[in-house]
Structure formats: structure tokens, C-alpha cells
C-alpha positions as CSV (number, residue, x, y, z in Angstrom):
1,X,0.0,0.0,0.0
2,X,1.4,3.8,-0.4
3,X,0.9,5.1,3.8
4,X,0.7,8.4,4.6
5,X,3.1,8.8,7.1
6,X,1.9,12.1,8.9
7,X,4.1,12.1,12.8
8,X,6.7,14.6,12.6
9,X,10.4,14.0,12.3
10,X,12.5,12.3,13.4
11,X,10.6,9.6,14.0
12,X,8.2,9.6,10.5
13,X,11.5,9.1,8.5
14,X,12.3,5.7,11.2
15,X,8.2,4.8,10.3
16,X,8.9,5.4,6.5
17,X,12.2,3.0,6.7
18,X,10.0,0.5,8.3
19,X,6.8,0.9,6.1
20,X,9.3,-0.1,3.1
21,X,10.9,-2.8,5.2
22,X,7.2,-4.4,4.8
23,X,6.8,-4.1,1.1
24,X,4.6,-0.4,1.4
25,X,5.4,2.9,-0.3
26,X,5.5,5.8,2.2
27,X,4.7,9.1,2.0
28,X,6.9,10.5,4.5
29,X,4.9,14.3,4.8
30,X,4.8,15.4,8.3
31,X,2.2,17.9,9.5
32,X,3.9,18.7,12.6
33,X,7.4,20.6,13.1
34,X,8.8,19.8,17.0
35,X,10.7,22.7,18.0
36,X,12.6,22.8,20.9
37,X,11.4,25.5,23.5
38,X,14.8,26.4,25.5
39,X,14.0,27.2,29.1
40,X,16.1,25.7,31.5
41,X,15.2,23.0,33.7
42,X,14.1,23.5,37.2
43,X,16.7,22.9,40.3
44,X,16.3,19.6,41.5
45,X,17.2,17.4,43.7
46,X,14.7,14.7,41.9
47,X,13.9,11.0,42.6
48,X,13.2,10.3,39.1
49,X,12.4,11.5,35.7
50,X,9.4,10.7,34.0
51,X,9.8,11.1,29.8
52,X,6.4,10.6,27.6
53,X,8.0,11.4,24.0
54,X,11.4,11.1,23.1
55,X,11.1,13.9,21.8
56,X,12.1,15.0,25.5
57,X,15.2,13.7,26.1
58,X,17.4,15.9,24.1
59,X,16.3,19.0,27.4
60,X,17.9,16.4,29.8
61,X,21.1,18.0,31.6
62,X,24.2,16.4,32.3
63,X,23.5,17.1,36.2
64,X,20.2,14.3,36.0
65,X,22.3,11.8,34.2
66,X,22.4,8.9,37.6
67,X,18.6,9.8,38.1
68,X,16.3,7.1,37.6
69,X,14.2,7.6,34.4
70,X,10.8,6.4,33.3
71,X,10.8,6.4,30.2
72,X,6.8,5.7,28.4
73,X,7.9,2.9,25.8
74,X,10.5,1.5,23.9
75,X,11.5,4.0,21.8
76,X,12.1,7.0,24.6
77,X,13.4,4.8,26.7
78,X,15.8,3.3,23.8
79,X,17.1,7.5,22.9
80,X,17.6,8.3,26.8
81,X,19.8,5.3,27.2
82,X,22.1,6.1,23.9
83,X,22.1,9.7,25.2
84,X,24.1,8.4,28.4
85,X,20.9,8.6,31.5
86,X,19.6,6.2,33.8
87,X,19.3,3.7,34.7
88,X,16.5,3.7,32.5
89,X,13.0,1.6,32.9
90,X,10.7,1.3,30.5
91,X,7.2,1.6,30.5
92,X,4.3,-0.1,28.6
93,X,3.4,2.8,26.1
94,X,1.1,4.5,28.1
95,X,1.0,7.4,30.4
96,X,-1.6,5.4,33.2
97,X,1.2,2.6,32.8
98,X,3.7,4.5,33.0
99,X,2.4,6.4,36.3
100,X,1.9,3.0,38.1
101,X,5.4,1.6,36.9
102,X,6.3,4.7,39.0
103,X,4.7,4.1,41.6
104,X,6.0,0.2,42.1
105,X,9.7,1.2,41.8
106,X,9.6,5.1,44.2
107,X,8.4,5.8,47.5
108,X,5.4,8.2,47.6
109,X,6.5,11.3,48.4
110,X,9.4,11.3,46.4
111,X,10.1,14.7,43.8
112,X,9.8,14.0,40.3
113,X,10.7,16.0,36.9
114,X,8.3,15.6,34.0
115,X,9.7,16.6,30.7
116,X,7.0,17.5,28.8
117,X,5.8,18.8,25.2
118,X,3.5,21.6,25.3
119,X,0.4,19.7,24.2
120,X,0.1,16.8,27.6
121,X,-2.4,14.5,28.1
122,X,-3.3,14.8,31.7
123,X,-1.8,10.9,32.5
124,X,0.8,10.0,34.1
125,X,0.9,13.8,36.1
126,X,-2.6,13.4,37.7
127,X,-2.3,9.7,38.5
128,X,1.5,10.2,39.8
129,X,-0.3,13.6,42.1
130,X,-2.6,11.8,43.4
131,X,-0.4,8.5,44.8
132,X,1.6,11.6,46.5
133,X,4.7,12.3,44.4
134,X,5.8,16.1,43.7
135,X,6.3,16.8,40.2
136,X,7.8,19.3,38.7
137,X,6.6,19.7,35.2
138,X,9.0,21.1,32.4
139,X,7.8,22.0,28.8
140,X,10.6,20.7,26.6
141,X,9.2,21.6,23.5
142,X,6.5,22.5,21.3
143,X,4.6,20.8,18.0
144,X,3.5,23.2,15.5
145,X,1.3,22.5,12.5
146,X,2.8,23.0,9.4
147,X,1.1,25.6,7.5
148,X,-0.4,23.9,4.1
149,X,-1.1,20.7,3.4
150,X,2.6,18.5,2.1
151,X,2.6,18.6,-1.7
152,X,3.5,15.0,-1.9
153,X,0.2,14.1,0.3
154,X,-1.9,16.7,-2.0
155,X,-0.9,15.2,-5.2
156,X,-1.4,11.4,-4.4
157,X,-5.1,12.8,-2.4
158,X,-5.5,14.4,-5.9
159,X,-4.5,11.3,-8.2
160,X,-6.2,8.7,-6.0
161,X,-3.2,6.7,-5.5
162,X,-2.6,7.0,-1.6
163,X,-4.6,4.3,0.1
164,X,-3.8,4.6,4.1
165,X,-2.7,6.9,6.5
166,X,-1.0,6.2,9.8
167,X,-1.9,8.5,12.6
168,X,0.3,8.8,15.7
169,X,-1.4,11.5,18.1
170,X,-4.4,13.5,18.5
171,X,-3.0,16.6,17.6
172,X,-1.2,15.3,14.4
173,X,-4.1,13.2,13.5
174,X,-6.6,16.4,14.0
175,X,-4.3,18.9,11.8
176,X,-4.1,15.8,9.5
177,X,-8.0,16.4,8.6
178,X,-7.7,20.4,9.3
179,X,-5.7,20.6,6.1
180,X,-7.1,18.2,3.8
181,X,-10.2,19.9,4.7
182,X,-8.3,23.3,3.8
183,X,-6.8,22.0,0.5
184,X,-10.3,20.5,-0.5
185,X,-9.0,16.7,-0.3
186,X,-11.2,16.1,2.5
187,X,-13.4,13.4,1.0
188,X,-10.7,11.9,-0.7
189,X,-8.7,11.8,2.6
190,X,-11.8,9.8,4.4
191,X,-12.1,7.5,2.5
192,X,-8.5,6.4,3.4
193,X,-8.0,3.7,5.3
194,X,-6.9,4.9,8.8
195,X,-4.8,3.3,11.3
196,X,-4.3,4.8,15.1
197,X,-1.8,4.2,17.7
198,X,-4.3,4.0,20.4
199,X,-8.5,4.6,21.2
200,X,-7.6,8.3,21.9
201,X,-6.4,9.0,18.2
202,X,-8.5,6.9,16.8
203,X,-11.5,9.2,18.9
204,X,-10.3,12.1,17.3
205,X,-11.0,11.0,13.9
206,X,-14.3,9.7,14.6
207,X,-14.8,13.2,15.9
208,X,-14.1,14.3,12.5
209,X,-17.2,11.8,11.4
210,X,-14.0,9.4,9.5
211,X,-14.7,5.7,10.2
212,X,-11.0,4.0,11.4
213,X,-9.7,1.1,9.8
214,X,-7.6,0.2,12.8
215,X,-6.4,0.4,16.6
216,X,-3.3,-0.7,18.0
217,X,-4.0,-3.1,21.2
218,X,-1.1,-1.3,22.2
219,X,0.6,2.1,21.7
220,X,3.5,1.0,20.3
221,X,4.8,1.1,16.5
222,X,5.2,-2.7,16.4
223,X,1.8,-3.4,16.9
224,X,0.4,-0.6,14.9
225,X,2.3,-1.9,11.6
226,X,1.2,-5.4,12.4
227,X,-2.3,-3.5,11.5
228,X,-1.1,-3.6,7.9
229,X,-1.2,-7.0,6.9
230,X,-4.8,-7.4,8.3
């Protein structure tokens, strides 16, 4: 099949490499930019470091790099460890899994830094406050929509030829159908056939009124490809 691939760098070039791995043509086109925001890092001392994108590890300090880190999946926890932190334990994908990995391996009561991109969900923060820990939440970075719709994506909407789209968050999934709309591909970009990382993306686009192909059992890459060859 030829995938939309619409996450932002650098992990939609990593899903494209993988897509043709499989046998599919991707359209690597991301429709958000991460940009990093700058702000240093609060003063610690901290028990542990919770990281829910690895988008989040390049704000980690030198000074943090013996603190226990949580890292939400394989991925994050995979680019902390090459950039030299932990010791590092992975979580199942998650950010309700993640907050109850947490709280099996720390004390309540214990201080905890949560780098963070600007658009959170509220897990694993709200779960983590309520078993007792202190966090300290820092905003790493920010994802900003890209301003027109990718030509490559436009033309193939246009010519009929893209047949699936892979959607990766809420956010990127909801500026995937803002501009399709906005370039007037928005019927030919329903009646793709969409696959979601978890229920939360796939909500999004049933928001939209776009019926999903498929939903990962889990959030992870792995399981979303699997998708493919049903």
C-alpha cells in the first residue's frame, strides 16, 4: 500500500524506513514541526524523571544523568539510554502505565521532573499527584502545525493513489484532517484507510465523522504496523 506517514520527524522518516521494510510505499509528509522550546530546567534534587516522548530527552542535563528515568515505551526509553541517563526503565506505552510503573519502583512522596511537550495529556501527572509524588513539570518543546497541506500528500489525495494513513497522536491526527479539509481533499482523505496508535487517536478522527480502519492493542509502533497486513 502507499501510507501516509503524517508524525513529525525524526521519527516519521524511522516509520517510512520500516513501512518499506514491509513491502509499502511511504509518503513520509509530516504535518507537525517539534521545536525545541529552551527554558532551562528547574533545580532539583529529583527521585526520578518521568519522559512521555522522546522527543524529551534531548532538554535532559548532564547534572540528572544517575537519576532514575521512566521512560513511556521502547523508543524513549531506547534515545535516553544512547544519550548516556539512567538507569533507565521502560514503560508499557502508556502514560496510566507508565504512572503505576512509577509508583511500584519510588516511595510516595518522592520529587519527580516531567519533561514534557507543550500539548500533555493529563496521565501520568494526575495519577502520579494523586499516589503523593511532587512533580515538577517542564515543557521541553513544542509541536507546530505545518502551515499547508505537504505537496507529496496533496498530489497522491489528488491522483487517488494514496490508500492509508498512519496516525500517531491527536493533535497530528486532527491537523491531518484540518488541512485536507483546507486543501479541498477532505473526502478523498476519508475515505482512506486509517490506522491509530491507540483509542484516543482513533476518537479524534471519529470526531471528524472518519470511520478507522484500525487500533493498535497497544501504543507501540510494532503493533500498529502489524495492523497492515490485516
Amino acid at each position: 500500500m502507499r501510507v501516509w506517514v503524517a508524525r513529525p520527524e525524526p521519527g516519521a522518516s524511522r516509520t517510512g524506513a520500516a513501512l518499506a521494510g514491509l513491502g509499502h510505499a511511504p509518503v513520509v509528509a509530516p504535518v507537525l514541526a517539534v521545536r525545541a522550546v529552551g527554558t532551562p530546567l528547574p533545580a532539583g534534587p529529583f527521585d526520578g524523571i518521568i519522559l512521555t516522548s522522546a522527543n524529551a530527552v534531548a532538554a535532559l542535563e548532564t547534572r540528572l544523568r544517575d537519576v532514575p528515568v521512566f521512560a513511556v515505551g521502547a523508543r524513549t526509553a531506547e534515545r535516553a539510554r544512547e544519550a548516556g541517563f539512567g538507569p533507565v526503565t521502560e514503560g508499557p506505552g502508556d502514560g496510566a502505565g507508565l504512572a503505576a510503573l512509577v509508583a511500584r519502583h519510588l516511595p510516595a512522596g518522592g520529587r519527580l521532573l516531567h519533561v514534557a511537550g507543550e500539548d500533555r495529556k493529563p496521565e501520568p501527572a494526575a495519577a502520579l499527584a494523586q499516589a503523593g509524588f511532587r512533580l515538577a513539570i517542564h515543557i521541553a518543546y513544542q509541536a507546530q502545525a505545518v502551515a499547508d497541506l505537504p505537496t507529496p500528500v496533496g498530489d497522491a489525495l489528488m491522483a487517488g493513489t494514496l490508500e492509508a494513513a498512519l496516525h500517531y497522536s491527536s493533535r497530528s491526527a486532527e491537523t491531518a484532517v484540518s488541512l485536507c479539509e483546507a486543501a479541498g481533499h477532505g473526502g478523498a482523505f476519508r475515505a482512506l484507510n486509517h490506522y491509530c496508535l491507540s483509542a484516543d487517536v482513533a476518537r479524534t478522527l471519529e470526531q471528524a465523522g472518519i470511520r478507522v480502519h484500525f487500533v493498535a492493542a497497544q501504543p507501540r509502533e510494532t503493533a500498529l504496523l502489524d495492523g497492515l497486513a490485516r
